[in-house]
C-alpha positions in Angstrom: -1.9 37.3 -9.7 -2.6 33.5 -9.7 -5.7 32.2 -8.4 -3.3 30.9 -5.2 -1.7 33.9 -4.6 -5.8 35.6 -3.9 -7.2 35.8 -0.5 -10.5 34.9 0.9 -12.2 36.6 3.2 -9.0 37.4 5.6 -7.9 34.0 4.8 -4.5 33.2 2.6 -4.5 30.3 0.1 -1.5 28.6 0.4 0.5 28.4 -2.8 2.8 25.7 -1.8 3.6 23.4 1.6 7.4 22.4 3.0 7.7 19.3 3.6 9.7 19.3 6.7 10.2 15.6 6.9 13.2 14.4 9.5 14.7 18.1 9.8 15.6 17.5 13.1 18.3 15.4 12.3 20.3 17.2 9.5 23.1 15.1 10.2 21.4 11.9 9.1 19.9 13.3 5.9 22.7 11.4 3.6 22.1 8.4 5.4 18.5 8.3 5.1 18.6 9.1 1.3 20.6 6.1 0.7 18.5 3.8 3.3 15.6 4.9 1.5 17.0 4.9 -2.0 18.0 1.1 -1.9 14.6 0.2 -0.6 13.1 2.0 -3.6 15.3 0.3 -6.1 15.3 -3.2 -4.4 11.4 -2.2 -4.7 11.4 -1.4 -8.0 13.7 -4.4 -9.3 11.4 -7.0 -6.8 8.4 -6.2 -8.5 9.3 -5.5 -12.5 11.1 -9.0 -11.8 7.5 -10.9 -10.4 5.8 -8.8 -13.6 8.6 -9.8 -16.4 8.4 -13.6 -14.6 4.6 -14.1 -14.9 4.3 -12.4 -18.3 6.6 -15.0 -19.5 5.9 -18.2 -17.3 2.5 -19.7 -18.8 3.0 -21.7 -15.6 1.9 -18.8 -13.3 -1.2 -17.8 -15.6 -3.4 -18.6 -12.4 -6.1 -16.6 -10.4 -3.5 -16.4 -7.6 -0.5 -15.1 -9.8 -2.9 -12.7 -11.4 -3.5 -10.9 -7.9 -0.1 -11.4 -7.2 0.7 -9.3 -10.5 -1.9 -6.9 -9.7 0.0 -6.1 -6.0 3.3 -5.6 -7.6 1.8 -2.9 -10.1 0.3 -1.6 -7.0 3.6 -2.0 -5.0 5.9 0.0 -7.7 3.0 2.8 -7.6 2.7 3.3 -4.1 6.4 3.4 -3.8 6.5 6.0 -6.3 4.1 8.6 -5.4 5.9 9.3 -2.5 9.4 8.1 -2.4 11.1 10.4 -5.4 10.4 13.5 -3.2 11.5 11.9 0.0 15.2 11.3 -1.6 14.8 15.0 -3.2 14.3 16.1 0.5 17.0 14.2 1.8 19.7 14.7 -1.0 19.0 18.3 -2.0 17.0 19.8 0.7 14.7 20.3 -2.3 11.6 20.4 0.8 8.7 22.6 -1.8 5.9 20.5 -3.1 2.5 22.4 -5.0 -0.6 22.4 -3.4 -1.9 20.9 -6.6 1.2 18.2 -6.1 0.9 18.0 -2.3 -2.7 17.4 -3.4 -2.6 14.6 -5.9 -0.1 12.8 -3.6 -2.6 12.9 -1.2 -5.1 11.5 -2.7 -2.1 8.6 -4.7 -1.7 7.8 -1.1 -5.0 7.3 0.2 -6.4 5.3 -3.4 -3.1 2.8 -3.0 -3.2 2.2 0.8 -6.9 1.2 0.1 -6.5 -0.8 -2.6 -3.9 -2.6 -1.0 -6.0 -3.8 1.8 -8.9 -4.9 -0.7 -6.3 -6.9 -2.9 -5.1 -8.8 0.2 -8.6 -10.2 0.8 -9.8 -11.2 -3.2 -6.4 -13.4 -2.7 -7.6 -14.6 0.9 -10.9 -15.5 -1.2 -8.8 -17.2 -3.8 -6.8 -19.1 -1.0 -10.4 -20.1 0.7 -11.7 -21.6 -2.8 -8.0 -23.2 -3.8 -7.9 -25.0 -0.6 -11.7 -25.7 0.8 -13.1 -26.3 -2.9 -10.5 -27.4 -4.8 -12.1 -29.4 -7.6 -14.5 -26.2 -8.5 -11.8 -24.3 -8.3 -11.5 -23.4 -12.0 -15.0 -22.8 -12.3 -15.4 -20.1 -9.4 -11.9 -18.4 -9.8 -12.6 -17.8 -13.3 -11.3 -15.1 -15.8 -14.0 -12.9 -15.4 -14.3 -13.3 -11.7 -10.7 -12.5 -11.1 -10.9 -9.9 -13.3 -13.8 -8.2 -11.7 -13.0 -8.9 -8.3 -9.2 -6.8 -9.7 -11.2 -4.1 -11.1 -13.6 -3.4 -8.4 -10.6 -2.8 -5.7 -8.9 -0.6 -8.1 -12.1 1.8 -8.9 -13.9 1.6 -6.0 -10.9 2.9 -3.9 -10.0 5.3 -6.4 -13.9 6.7 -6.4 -14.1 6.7 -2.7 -10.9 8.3 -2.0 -11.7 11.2 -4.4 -14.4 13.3 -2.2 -12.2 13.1 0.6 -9.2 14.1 -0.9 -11.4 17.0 -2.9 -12.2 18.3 0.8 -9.6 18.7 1.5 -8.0 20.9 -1.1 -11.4 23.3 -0.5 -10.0 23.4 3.3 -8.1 26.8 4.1 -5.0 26.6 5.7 -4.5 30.7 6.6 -0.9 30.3 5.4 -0.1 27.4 7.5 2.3 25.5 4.6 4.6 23.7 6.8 4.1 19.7 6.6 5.5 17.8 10.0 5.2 14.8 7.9 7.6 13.3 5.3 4.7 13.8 2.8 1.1 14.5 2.3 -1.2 12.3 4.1 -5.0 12.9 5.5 -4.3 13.0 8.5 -1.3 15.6 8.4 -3.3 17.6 6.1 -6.5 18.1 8.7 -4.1 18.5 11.8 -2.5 21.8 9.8 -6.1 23.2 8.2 -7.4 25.8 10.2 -11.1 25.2 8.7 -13.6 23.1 10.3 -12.5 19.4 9.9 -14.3 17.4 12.4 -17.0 16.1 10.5 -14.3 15.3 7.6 -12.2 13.5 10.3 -15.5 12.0 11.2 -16.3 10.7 8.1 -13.1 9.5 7.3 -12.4 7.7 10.1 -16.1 5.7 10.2 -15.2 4.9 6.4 -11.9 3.5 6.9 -12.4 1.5 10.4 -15.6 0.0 8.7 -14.3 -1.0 5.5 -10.8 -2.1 7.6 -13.1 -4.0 9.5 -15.1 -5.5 6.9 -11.8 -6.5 5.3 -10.2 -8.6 8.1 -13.6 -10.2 9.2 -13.6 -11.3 5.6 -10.1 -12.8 5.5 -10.4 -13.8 9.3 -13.6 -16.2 7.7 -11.7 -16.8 4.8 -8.5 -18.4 7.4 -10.8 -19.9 9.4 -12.0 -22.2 7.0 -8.8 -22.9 5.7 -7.2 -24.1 8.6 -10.1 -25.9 9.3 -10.0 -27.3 5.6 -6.3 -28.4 6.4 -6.7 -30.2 9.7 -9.0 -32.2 8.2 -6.6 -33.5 6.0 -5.0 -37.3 7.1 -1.8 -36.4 5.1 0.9 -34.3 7.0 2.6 -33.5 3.5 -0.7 -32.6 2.3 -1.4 -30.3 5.5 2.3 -28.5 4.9 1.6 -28.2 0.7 -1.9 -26.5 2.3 -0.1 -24.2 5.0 2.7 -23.1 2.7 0.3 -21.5 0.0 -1.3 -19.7 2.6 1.6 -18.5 4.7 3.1 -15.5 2.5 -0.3 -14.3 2.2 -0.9 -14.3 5.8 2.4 -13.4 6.9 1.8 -10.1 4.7 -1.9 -9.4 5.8 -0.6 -9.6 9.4 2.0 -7.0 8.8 -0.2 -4.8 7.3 -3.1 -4.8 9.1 -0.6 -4.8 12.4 1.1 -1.1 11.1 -2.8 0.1 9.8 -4.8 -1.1 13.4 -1.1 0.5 15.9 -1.5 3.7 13.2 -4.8 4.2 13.6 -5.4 3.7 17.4 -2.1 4.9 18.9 -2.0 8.9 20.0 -0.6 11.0 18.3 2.1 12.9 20.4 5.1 15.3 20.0 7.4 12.0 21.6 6.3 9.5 19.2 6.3 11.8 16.1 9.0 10.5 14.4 7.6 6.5 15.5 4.5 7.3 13.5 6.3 9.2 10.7 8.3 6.0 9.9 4.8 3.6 10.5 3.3 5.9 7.7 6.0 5.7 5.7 6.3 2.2 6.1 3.2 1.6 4.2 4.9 3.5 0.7 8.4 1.5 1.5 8.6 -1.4 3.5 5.3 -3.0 2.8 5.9 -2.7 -1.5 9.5 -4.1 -0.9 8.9 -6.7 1.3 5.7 -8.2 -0.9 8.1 -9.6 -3.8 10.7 -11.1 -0.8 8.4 -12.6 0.7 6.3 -14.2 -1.5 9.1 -15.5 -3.9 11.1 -17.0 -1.1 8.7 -19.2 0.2 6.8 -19.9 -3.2 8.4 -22.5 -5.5 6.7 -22.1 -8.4 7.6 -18.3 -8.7 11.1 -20.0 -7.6 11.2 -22.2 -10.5 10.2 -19.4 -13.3 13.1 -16.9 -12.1 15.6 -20.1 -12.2 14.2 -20.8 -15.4 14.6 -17.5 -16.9 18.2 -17.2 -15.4 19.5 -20.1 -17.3 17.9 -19.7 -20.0 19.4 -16.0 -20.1 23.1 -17.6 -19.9 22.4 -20.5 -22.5 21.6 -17.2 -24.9 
């Protein structure tokens, strides 16, 4: 008998969780596996494109690119924790995940949402010091600063998602296995343990809205700056140039912060189950294929690399 399969006390540790996902449409299970397939792969080819382009363009060897190549890493590994066993649910009904998979999932989940957030505000830095000090711009955004600025939102959100994560999995769930969720997130998880998980939720919740807070009074300083920076500018062409390096960046903070702020503070109910289903599962889908649209529509030097690279691919 595996250590799963024992009981204790009069509690049963659950082996394995069902995903139930959108099982109350059946009908629209093929539809959703291709929806959510092409986002994945339009995913997946957006952001290998923005890595292949800035490996190979010495042109975008700058502090901003080098974020930039940091979020579509981040983008291709957020969409992959989750989405492979969302099309196994919807293709092949395959709806089984571990606990040690539902587990690690979790806790993928948590680390890349977080990391996310604190990427998005070293590039709102990078934006403030491109634009307000320009001419010690080199200097400040260094290689080293970049790099530890890079490195600190990557372990310090991997370190302080791993307690939480690690509670969880000690919670008992007295055979309660069945996920109303289309995978394993926090929140799910303490809604279906039957231990005591209010000072977890407690925790969680203080850690999250204060560092979510410390993040968008960081970038809302960072902006304000900016524009003022840019209004003070006598050149209108000067003033657009200023606006148009900021306004992917802000365009994709907004979105984000708009799904994480309606996520956090809307009720959860049985009517809007599904509406906060798809807002969680925006964050692993939308969010990582939108990131390489948007910011290589309106940016025309990653424009210029990717024209570059196509023509020189049919001169070979």
């Amino acid at each position: 008998m595996s250590t799963w399969d024992m009981q204790r006390g009069n509690q049963t540790l659950v082996k394995e969780f069902i995903i139930l996902g959108f099982s109350d449409y059946p009908k629209l299970q093929i539809l959703l596996f291709v929806v959510f397939l092409c986002i994945y792969l339009v995913t997946l080819m957006g952001n290998l494109s923005i890595l292949t382009l800035m490996c190979i363009d010495s042109r975008l060897h700058t502090p901003m690119y080098f974020f930039l190549f940091n979020l579509a890493i981040l983008d291709i590994c957020l969409s992959s924790c989750t989405l492979p066993k969302m099309l196994s649910i919807f293709l092949m009904n395959n709806r089984a995940i571990s606990f040690q998979g539902c587990m690690t999932q979790l806790y993928l989940f948590m680390s890349f949402t977080s990391v996310e957030f604190f990427l998005l505000t070293a590039m709102a830095y990078d934006r403030y010091v491109a634009i307000c000090n320009p001419l010690r711009y080199s200097i400040i955004m260094n290689k080293k600063v970049c790099v530890l600025l890079s490195a600190t939102s990557w372990v310090t959100r991997f370190s302080d998602a791993l307690p939480h994560s690690v509670l969880i999995s000690y919670s008992s769930f007295c055979g309660h296995s069945m996920i109303d969720h289309l995978f394993c997130d926090f929140q799910t998880m303490l809604h279906l343990s039957c231990s005591d998980t209010s000072t977890s939720r407690l925790l969680m919740n203080t850690f999250n809205l204060c560092l979510a807070s410390v993040s968008i009074v960081l970038i809302l300083t960072s902006y304000i700056h900016i524009i003022s920076s840019i209004l003070k500018q006598q050149s209108v062409k000067s003033r657009y140039k200023a606006f148009s390096t900021c306004s992917s960046h802000l365009m994709v903070v907004s979105m984000y912060s708009a799904i994480a702020l309606f996520t956090f503070f809307s009720p959860i109910s049985k009517s809007a189950k599904s509406v906060h289903q798809l807002l969680d599962a925006s964050y692993c889908t939308l969010i990582p294929m939108l990131n390489p649209i948007i910011y290589s529509l309106r940016n025309k030097d990653i424009k210029a690399a990717l024209k570059k690279g196509m023509q020189g691919r049919i001169g070979v």
